[in-house]
C-alpha positions as a Markdown table, in Angstrom:
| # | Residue | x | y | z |
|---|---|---|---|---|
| 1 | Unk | 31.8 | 11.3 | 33.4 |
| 2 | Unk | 35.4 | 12.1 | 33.0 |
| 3 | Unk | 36.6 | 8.8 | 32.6 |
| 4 | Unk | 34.1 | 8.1 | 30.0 |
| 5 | Unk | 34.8 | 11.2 | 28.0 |
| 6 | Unk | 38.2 | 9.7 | 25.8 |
| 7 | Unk | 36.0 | 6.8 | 24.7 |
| 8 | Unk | 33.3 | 9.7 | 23.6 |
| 9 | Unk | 35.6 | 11.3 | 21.7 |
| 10 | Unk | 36.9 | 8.5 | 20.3 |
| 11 | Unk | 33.6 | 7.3 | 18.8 |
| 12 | Unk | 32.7 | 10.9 | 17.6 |
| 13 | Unk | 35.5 | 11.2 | 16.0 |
| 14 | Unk | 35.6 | 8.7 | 14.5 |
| 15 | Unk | 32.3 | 8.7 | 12.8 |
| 16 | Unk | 33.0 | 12.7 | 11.8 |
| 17 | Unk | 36.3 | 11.1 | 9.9 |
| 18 | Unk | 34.1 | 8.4 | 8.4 |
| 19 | Unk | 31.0 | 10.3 | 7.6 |
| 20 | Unk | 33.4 | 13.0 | 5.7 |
| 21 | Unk | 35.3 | 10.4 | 4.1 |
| 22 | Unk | 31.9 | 9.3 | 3.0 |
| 23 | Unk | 31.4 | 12.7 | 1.7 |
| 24 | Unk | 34.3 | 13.6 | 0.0 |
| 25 | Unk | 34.9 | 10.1 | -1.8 |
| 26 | Unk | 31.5 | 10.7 | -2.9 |
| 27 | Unk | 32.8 | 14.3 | -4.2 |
| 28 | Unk | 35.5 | 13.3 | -6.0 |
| 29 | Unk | 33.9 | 10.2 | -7.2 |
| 30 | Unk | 36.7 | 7.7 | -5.6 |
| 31 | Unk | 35.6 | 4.6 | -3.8 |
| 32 | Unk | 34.7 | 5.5 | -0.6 |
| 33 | Unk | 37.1 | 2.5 | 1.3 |
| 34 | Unk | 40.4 | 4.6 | -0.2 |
| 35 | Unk | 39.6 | 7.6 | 2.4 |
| 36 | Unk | 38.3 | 5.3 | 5.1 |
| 37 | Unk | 41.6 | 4.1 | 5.0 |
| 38 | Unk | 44.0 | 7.2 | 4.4 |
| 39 | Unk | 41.7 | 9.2 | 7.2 |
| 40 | Unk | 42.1 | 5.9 | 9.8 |
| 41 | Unk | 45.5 | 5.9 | 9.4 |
| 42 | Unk | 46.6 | 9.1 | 9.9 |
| 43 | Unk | 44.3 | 9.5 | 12.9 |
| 44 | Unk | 45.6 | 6.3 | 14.5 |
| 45 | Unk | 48.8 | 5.7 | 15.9 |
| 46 | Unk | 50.9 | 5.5 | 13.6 |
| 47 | Unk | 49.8 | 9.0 | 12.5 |
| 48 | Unk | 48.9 | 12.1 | 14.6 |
| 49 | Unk | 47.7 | 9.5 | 17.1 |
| 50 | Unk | 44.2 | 11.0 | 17.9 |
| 51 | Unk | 42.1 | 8.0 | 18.1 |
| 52 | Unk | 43.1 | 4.7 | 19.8 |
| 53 | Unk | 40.5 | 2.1 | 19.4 |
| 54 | Unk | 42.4 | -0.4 | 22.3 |
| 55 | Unk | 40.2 | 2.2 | 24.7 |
| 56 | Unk | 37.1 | -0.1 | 24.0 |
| 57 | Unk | 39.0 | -3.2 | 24.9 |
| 58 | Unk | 36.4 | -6.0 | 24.2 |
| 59 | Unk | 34.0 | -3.8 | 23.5 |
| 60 | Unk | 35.5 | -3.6 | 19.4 |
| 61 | Unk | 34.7 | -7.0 | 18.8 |
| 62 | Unk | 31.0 | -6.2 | 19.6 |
| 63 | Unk | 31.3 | -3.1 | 17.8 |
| 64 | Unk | 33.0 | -5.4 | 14.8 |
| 65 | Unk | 30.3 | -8.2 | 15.1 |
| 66 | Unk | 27.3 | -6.4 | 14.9 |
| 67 | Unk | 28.4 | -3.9 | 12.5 |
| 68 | Unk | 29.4 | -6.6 | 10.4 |
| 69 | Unk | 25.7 | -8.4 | 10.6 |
| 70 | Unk | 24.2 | -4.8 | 9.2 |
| 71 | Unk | 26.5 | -4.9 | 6.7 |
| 72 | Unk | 25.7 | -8.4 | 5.4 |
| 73 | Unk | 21.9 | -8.1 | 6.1 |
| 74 | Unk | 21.8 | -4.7 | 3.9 |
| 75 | Unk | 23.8 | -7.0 | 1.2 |
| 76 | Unk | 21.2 | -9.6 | 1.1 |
| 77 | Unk | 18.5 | -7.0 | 0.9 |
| 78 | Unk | 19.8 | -5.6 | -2.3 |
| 79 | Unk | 20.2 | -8.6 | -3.9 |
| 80 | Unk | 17.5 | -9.7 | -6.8 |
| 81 | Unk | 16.9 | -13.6 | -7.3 |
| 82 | Unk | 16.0 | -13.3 | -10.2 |
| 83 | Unk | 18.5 | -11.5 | -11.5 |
| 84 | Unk | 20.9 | -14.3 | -10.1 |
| 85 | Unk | 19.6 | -16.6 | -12.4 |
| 86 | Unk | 21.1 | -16.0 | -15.5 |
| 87 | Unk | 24.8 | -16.5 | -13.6 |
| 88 | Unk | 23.8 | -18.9 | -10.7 |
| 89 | Unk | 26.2 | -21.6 | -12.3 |
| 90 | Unk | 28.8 | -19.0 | -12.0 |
| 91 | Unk | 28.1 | -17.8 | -8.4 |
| 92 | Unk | 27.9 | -21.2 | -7.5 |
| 93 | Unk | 31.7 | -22.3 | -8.5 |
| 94 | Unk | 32.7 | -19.2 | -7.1 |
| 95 | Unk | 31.9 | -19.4 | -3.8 |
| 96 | Unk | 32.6 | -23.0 | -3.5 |
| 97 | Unk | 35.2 | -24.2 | -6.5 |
| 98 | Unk | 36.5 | -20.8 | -6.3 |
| 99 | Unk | 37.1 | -20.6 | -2.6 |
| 100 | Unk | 39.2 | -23.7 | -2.7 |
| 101 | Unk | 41.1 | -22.1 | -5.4 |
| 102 | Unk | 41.8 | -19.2 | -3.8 |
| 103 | Unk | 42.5 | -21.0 | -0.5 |
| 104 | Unk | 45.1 | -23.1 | -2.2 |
| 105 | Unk | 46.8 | -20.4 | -4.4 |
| 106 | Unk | 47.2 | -17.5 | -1.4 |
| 107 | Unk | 48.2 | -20.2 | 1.3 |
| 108 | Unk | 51.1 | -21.4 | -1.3 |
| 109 | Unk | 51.9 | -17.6 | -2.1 |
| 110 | Unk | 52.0 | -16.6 | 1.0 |
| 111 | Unk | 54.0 | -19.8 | 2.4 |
| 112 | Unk | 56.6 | -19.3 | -0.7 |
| 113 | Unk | 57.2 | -15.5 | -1.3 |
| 114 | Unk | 55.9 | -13.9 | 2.6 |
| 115 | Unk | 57.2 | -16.8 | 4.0 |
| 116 | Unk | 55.0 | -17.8 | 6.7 |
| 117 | Unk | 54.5 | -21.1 | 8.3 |
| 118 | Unk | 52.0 | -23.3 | 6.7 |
| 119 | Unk | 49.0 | -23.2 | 9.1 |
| 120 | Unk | 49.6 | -19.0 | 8.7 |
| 121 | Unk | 49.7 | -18.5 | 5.2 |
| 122 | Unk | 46.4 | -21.0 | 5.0 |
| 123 | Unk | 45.0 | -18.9 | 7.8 |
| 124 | Unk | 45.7 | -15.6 | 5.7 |
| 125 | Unk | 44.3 | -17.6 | 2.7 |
| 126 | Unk | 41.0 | -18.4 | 4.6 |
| 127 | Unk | 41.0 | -14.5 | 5.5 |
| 128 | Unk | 41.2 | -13.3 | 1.5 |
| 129 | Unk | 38.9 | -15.3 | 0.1 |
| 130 | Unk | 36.0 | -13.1 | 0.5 |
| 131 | Unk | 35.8 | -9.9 | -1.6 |
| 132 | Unk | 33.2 | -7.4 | -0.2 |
| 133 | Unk | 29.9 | -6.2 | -0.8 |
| 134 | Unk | 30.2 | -2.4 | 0.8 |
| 135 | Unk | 33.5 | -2.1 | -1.5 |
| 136 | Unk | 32.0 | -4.2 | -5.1 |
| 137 | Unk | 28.7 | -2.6 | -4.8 |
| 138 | Unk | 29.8 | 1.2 | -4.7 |
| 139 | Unk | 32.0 | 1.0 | -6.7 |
| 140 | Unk | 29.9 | -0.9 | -9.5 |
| 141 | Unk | 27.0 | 1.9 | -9.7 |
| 142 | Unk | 29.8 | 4.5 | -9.8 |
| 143 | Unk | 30.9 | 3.3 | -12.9 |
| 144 | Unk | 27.8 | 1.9 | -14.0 |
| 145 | Unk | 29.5 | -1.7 | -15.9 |
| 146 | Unk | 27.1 | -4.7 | -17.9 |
| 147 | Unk | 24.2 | -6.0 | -15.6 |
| 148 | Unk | 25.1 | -9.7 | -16.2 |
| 149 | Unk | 28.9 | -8.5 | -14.7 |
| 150 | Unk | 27.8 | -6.4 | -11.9 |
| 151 | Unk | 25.1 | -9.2 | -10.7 |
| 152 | Unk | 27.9 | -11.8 | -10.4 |
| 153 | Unk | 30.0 | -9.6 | -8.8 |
| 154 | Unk | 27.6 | -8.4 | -6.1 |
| 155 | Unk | 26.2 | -12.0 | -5.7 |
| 156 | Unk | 30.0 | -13.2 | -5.0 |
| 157 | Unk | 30.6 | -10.7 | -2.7 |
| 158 | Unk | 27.3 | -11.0 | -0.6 |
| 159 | Unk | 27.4 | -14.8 | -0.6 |
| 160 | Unk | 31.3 | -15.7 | -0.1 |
| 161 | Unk | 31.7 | -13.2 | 2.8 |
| 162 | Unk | 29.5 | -15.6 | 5.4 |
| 163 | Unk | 31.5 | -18.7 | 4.0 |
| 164 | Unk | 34.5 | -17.0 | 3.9 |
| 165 | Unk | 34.2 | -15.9 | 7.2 |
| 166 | Unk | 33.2 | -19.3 | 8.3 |
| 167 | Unk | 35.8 | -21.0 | 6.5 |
| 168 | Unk | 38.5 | -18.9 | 8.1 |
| 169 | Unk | 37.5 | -19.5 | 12.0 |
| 170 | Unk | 37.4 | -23.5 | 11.4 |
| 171 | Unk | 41.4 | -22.6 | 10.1 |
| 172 | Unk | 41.8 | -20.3 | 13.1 |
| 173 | Unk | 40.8 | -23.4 | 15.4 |
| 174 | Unk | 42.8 | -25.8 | 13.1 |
| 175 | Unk | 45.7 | -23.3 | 14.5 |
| 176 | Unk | 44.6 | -22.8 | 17.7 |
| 177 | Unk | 44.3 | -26.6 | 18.3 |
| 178 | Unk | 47.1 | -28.0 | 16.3 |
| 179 | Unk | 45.5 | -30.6 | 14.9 |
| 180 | Unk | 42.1 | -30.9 | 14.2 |
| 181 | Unk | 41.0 | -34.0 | 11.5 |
| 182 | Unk | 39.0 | -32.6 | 7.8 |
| 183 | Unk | 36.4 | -34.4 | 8.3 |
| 184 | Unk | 35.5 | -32.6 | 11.3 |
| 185 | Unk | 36.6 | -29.5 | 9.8 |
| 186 | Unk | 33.6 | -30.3 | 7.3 |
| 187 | Unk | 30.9 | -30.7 | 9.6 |
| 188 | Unk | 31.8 | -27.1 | 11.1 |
| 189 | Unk | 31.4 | -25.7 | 8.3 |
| 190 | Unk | 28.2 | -27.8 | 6.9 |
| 191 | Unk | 27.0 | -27.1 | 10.6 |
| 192 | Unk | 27.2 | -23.6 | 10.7 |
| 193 | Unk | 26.4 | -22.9 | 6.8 |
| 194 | Unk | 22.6 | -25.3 | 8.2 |
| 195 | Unk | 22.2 | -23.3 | 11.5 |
| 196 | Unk | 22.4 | -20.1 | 9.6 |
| 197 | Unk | 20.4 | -20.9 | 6.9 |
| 198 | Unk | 17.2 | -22.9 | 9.3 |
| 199 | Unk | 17.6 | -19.5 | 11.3 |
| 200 | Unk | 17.4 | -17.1 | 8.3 |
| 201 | Unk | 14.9 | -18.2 | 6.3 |
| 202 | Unk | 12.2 | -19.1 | 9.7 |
| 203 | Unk | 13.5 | -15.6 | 10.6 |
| 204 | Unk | 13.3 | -13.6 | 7.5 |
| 205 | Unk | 9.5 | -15.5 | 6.7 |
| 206 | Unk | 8.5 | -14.6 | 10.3 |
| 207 | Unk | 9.8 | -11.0 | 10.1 |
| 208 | Unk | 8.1 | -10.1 | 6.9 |
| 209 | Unk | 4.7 | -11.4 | 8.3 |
| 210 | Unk | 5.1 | -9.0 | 11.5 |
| 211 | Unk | 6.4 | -5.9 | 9.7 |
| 212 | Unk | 3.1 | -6.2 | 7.2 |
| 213 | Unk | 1.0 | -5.2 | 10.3 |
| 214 | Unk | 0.0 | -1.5 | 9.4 |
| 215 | Unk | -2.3 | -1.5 | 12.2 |
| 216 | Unk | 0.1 | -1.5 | 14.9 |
| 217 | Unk | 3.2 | -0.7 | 13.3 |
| 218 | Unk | 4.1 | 2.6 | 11.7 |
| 219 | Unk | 7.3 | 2.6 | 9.0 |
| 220 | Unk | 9.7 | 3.9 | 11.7 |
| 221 | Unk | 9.3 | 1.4 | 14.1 |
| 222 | Unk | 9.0 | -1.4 | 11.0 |
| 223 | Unk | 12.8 | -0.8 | 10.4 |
| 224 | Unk | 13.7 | -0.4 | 14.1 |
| 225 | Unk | 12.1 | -3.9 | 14.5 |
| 226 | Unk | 13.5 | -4.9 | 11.4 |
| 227 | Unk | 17.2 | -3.6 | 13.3 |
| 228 | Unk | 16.2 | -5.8 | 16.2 |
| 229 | Unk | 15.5 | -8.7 | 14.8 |
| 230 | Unk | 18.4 | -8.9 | 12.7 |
| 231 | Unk | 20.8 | -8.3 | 15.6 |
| 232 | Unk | 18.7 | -10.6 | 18.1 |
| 233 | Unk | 18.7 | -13.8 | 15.3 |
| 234 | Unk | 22.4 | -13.0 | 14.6 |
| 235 | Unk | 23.2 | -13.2 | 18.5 |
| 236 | Unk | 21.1 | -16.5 | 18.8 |
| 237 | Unk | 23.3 | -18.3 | 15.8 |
| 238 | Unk | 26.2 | -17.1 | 17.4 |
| 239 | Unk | 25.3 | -18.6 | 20.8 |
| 240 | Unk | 24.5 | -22.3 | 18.7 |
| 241 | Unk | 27.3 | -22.1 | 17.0 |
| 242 | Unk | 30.4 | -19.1 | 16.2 |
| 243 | Unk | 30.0 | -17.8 | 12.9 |
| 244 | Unk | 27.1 | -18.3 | 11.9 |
| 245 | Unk | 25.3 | -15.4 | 12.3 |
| 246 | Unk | 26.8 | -14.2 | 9.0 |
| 247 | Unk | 24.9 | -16.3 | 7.5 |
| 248 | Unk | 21.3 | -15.5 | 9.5 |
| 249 | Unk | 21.9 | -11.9 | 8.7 |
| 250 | Unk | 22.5 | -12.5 | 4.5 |
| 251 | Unk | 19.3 | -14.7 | 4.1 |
| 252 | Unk | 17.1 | -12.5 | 6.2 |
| 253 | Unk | 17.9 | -9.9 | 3.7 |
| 254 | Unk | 17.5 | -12.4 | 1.0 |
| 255 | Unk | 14.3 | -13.5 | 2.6 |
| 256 | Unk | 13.0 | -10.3 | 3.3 |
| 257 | Unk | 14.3 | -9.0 | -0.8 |
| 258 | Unk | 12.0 | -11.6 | -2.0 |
| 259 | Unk | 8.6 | -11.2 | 0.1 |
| 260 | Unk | 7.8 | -7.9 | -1.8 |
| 261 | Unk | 7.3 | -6.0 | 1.1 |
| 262 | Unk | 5.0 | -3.1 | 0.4 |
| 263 | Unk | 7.5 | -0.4 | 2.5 |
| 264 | Unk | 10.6 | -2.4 | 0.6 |
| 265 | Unk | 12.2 | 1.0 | -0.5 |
| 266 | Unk | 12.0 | 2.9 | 3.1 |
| 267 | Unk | 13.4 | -0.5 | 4.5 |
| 268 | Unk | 15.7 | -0.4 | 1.9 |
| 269 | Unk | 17.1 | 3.0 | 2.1 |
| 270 | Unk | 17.2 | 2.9 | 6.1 |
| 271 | Unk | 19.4 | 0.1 | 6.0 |
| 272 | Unk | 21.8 | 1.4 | 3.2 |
| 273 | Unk | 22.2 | 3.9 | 5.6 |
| 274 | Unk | 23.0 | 2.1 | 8.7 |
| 275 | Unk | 25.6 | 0.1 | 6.5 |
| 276 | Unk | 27.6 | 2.9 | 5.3 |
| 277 | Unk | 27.7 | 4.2 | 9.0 |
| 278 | Unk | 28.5 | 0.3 | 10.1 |
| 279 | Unk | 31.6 | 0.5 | 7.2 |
| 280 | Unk | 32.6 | 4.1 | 8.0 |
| 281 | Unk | 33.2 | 3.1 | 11.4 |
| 282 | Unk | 34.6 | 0.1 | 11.5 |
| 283 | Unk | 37.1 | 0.8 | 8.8 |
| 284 | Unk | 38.0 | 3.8 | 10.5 |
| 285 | Unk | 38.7 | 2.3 | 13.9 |
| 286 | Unk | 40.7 | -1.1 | 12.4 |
| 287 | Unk | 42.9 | 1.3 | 10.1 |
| 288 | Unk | 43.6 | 3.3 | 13.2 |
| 289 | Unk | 44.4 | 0.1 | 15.0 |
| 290 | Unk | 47.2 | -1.0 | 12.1 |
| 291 | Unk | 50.7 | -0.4 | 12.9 |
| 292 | Unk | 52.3 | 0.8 | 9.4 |
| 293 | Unk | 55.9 | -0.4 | 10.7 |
| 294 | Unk | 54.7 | -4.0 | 11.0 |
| 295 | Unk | 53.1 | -3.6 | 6.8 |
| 296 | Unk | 56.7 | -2.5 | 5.8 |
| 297 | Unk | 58.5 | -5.5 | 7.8 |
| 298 | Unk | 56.8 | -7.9 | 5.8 |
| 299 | Unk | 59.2 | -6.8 | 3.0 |
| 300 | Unk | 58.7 | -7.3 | -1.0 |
| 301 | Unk | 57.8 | -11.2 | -0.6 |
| 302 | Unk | 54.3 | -9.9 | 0.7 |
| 303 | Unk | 53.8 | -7.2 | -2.0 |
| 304 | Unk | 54.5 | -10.3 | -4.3 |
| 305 | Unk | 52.0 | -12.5 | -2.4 |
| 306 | Unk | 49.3 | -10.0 | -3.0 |
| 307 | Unk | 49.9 | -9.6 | -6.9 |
| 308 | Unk | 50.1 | -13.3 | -6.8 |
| 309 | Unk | 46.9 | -13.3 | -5.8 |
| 310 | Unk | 45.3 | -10.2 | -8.1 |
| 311 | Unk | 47.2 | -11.2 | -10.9 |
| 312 | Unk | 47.3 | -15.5 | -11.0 |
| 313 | Unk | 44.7 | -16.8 | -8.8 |
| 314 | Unk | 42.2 | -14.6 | -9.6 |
| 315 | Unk | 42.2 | -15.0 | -13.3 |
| 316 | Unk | 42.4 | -18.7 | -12.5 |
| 317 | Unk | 39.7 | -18.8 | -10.2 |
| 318 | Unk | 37.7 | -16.4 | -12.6 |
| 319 | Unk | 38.5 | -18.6 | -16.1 |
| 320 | Unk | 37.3 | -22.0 | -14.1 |
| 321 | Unk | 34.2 | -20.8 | -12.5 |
| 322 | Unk | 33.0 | -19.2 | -15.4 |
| 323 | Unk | 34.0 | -21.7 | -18.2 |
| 324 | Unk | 31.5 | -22.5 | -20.4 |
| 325 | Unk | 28.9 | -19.8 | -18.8 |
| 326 | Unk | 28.5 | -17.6 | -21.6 |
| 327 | Unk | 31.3 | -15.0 | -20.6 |
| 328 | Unk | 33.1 | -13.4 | -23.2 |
| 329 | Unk | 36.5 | -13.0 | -22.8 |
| 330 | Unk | 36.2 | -8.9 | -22.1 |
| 331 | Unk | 33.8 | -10.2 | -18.9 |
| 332 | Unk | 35.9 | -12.8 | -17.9 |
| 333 | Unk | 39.1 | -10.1 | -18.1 |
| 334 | Unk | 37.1 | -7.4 | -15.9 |
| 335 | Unk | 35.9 | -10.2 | -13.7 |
| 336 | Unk | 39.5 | -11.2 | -12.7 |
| 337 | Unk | 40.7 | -7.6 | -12.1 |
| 338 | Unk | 37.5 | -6.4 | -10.0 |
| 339 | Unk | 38.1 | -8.0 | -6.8 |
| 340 | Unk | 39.0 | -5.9 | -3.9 |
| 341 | Unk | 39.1 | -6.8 | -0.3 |
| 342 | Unk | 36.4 | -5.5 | 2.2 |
| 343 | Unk | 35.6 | -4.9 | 5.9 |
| 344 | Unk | 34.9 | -8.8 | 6.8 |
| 345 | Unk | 38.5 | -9.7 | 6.0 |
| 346 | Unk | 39.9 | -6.2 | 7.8 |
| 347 | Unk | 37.4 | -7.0 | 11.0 |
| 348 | Unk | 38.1 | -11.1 | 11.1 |
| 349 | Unk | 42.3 | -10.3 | 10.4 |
| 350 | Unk | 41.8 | -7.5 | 13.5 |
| 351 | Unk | 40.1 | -10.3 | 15.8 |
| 352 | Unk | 42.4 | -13.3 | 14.9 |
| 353 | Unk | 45.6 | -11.3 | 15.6 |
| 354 | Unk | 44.4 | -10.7 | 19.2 |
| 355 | Unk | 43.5 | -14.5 | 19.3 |
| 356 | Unk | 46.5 | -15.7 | 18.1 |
| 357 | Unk | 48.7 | -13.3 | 20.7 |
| 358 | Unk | 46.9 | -14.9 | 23.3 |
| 359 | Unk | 47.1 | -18.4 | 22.4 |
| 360 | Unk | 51.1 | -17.1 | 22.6 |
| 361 | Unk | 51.3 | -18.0 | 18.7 |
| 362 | Unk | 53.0 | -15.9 | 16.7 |
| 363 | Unk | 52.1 | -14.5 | 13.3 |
| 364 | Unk | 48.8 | -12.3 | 14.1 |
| 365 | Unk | 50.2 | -9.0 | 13.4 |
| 366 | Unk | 51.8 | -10.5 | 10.4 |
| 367 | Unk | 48.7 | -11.7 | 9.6 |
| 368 | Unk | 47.2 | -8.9 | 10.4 |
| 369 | Unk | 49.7 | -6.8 | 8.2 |
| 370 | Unk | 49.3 | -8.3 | 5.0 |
| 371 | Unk | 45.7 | -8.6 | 4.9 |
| 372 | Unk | 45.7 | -4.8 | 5.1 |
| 373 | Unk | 48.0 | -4.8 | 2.5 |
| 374 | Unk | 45.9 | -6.8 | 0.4 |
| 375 | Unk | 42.9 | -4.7 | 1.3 |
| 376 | Unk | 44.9 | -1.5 | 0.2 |
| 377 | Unk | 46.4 | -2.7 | -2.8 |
| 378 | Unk | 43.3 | -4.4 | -4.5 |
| 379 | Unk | 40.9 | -1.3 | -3.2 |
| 380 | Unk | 44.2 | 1.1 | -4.9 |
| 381 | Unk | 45.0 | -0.6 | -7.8 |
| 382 | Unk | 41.7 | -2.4 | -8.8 |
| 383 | Unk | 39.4 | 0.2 | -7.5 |
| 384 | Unk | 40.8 | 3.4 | -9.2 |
| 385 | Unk | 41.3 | 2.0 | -12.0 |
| 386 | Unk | 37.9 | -0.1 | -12.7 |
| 387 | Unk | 36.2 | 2.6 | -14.7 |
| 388 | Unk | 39.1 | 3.0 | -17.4 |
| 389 | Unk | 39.4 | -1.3 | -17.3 |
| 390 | Unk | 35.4 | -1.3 | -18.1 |
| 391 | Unk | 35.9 | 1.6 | -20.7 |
| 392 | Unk | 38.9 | -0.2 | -22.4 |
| 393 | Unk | 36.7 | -3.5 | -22.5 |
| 394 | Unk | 33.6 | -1.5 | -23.8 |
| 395 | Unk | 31.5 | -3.1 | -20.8 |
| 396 | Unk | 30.3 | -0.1 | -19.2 |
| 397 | Unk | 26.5 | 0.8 | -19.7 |
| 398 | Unk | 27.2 | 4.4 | -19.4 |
| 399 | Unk | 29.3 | 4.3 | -23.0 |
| 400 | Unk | 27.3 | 1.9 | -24.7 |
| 401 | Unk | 24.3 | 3.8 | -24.4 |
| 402 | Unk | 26.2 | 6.9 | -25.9 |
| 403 | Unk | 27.1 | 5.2 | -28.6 |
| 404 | Unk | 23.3 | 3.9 | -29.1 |
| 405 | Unk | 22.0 | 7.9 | -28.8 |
| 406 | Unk | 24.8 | 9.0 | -30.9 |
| 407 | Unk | 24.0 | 5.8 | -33.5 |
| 408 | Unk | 20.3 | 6.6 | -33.1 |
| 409 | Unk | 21.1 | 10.2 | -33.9 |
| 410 | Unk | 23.1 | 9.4 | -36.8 |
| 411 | Unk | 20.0 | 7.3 | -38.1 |
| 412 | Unk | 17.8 | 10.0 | -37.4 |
| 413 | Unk | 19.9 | 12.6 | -39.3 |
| 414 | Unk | 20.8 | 10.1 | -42.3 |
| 415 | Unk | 16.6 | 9.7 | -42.2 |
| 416 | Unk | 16.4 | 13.4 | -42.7 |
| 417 | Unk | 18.6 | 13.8 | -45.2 |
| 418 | Unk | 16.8 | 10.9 | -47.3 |
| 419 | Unk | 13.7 | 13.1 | -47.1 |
| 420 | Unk | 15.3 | 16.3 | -47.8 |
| 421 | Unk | 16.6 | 14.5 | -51.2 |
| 422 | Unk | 13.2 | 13.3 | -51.8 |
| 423 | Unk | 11.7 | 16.5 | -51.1 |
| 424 | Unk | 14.2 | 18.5 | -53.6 |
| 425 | Unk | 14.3 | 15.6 | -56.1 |
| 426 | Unk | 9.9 | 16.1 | -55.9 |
| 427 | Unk | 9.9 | 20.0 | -56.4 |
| 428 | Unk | 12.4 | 19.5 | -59.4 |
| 429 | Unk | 9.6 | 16.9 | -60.8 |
């Protein structure tokens, strides 16, 4: 019992931090990843040293894996096909066009200004490429922004993540190898994108034909079996083939989104809440984990990597994929400054740092480093400051429809005054 009891604290503690980070980004109306972070760090070890996440040696990469699943599954839950529709050209270059983009223009940055070997910078390109669901998705009904901008958005972030994540292990092994040839870099990636989707979608169909069964199965043990499933089909893709359990886990909730379950909301709301626990923890415990020292070593070239990135490549990427699409230039402005890193590029950066230091290569905790520093400086800059960019741009719902009441009320009062006149100008008659 006693030697068990530091790793109970540790995981108490840590979801006390995370649930009141929760809570008071949620108070102060902040997005919630700013406090993950602050509270992580100064509990970890570069702070009052409190928790230490090494305790649960392998066991974080299960911790990271699964968490991550929930996280994706709850992502492909909320989204709404048919909503997708009306940008699906859009979300389609950006998670393929756009991903090259991206690839190309943070591997250069980070080669040029940070200064990494080639095969590291592409490897920290691979890692940034994804945006993030549990980060976007917040953060878009807190400041409540134009439903044709929030859908791309959400759609890039639950869709990219899988690839991104798959993208960036075939680099890690590219690394790992030394020299691997693109073609069969290709069929890893068409491989794992098929075994994930096969696995999903006979999942997700099979799923919402057994949680239908009211006879035998009451709501609480519909999501508990709707828990299982996702982690048991995510386990099974990952035994086939690395990776691509991300990818069973987004179109089971895709799957599952459109089967118009009767119990969607309870499913719904369960799992919402099981992701913010997922993201509380994990970001918690890999901000804990981050030495501060080794994010100042990587000097000013890194801080100029990362606007690089928020400030060239994204608009790039942005203006490309949606040219043509029937963006204004307003959407197309917010579009390129809303893109904050999430918990797949924290959790992925985390594991590849310990692969790479035992391969005897190094660069991981450089790696490792400055994709924190990208995580904290798009979730800083472009996360506090989303609401005044959507106000600015007049794309926020929440001012346009004062402007309508106050419009409407003018009308109203300018209607009233027409028949006061016509009144007055009658008793005079």
């Amino acid at each position: 019992m006693e030697e068990s009891l530091p790793i109970t604290i540790l995981i108490s503690a840590t979801v006390v931090a995370g649930i009141a980070a929760q809570v008071l980004a949620g108070y102060f109306h902040i997005p919630s990843i700013v406090l993950l972070l602050l509270f992580g760090i100064l509990l970890g070890r570069d702070g009052f040293d409190f928790l230490n996440p090494s305790l649960l040696g392998i066991g974080l990469e299960v911790v990271v894996s699964l968490s991550v699943a929930l996280i994706l599954f709850e992502g492909g839950l909320n989204l709404q096909l048919g909503e997708l529709k009306e940008v699906s050209s859009s979300l389609r270059n950006l998670v393929t066009l756009g991903v090259l983009i991206t690839l190309t223009g943070a591997g250069m940055a980070a080669h040029w200004l940070s200064e990494f070997p080639w095969s590291i910078a592409f490897l920290y390109a691979s890692l940034v490429v994804v945006t993030g669901p549990t980060v976007i998705n917040p953060l878009l009904k807190q400041i409540g922004v134009e439903k044709k901008v929030s859908t791309l958005l959400e759609g890039e972030g639950v869709f990219i993540d899988p690839i991104g994540a798959i993208l960036a292990v075939i680099v890690l092994h590219f690394v790992l190898s030394g020299n691997v040839e693109p073609l069969i870099l290709i069929k890893g990636l068409v491989l794992r994108l098929g075994i994930g989707v096969v696995i999903g979608i006979a999942g997700g169909w099979l799923l919402s034909q057994i949680i239908q069964q009211d006879q035998f199965l009451s709501q609480e043990l519909k999501n508990l079996v709707v828990l299982a499933s996702v982690w048991g089909l995510f386990s099974l893709a990952q035994v086939l083939r690395s990776e691509s359990g991300l990818v069973v886990a987004v179109v089971m909730g895709i799957v599952l989104r459109a089967s118009n379950l009767p119990s969607e909301s309870l499913l719904r709301k369960f799992n919402e809440q099981l992701s913010i626990l997922a993201n509380s923890v994990l970001f918690i415990l890999l901000a804990a984990d981050l030495s501060i020292a080794s994010v100042f070593a990587l000097g000013w070239g890194s801080v100029l990597t990362v606007l690089v990135l928020m400030l060239i490549v994204r608009p790039i990427n942005i203006l490309i994929s949606t040219w043509n699409q029937g963006f204004n230039w307003q959407q197309q402005l917010f579009l390129s400054w809303v893109a904050p890193r999430g918990i797949v590029a924290a959790s992925l950066a985390s594991l590849f740092a310990v692969s790479l230091t035992k391969q005897g290569i190094n660069g991981g905790d450089s790696i490792k480093a400055l994709v924190f520093l990208t995580i904290m400086m798009t979730v800083f800059f472009q996360g506090l400051t989303a609401g005044w960019v959507a106000s600015l741009l007049d794309l926020r719902l929440v001012d346009q429809i004062e402007q309508d009441c106050l419009q409407a009320t003018n009308d109203d009062v300018n209607t009233q005054k027409d028949v006061d006149k016509n009144s007055f100008s009658s008793e005079l008659i």
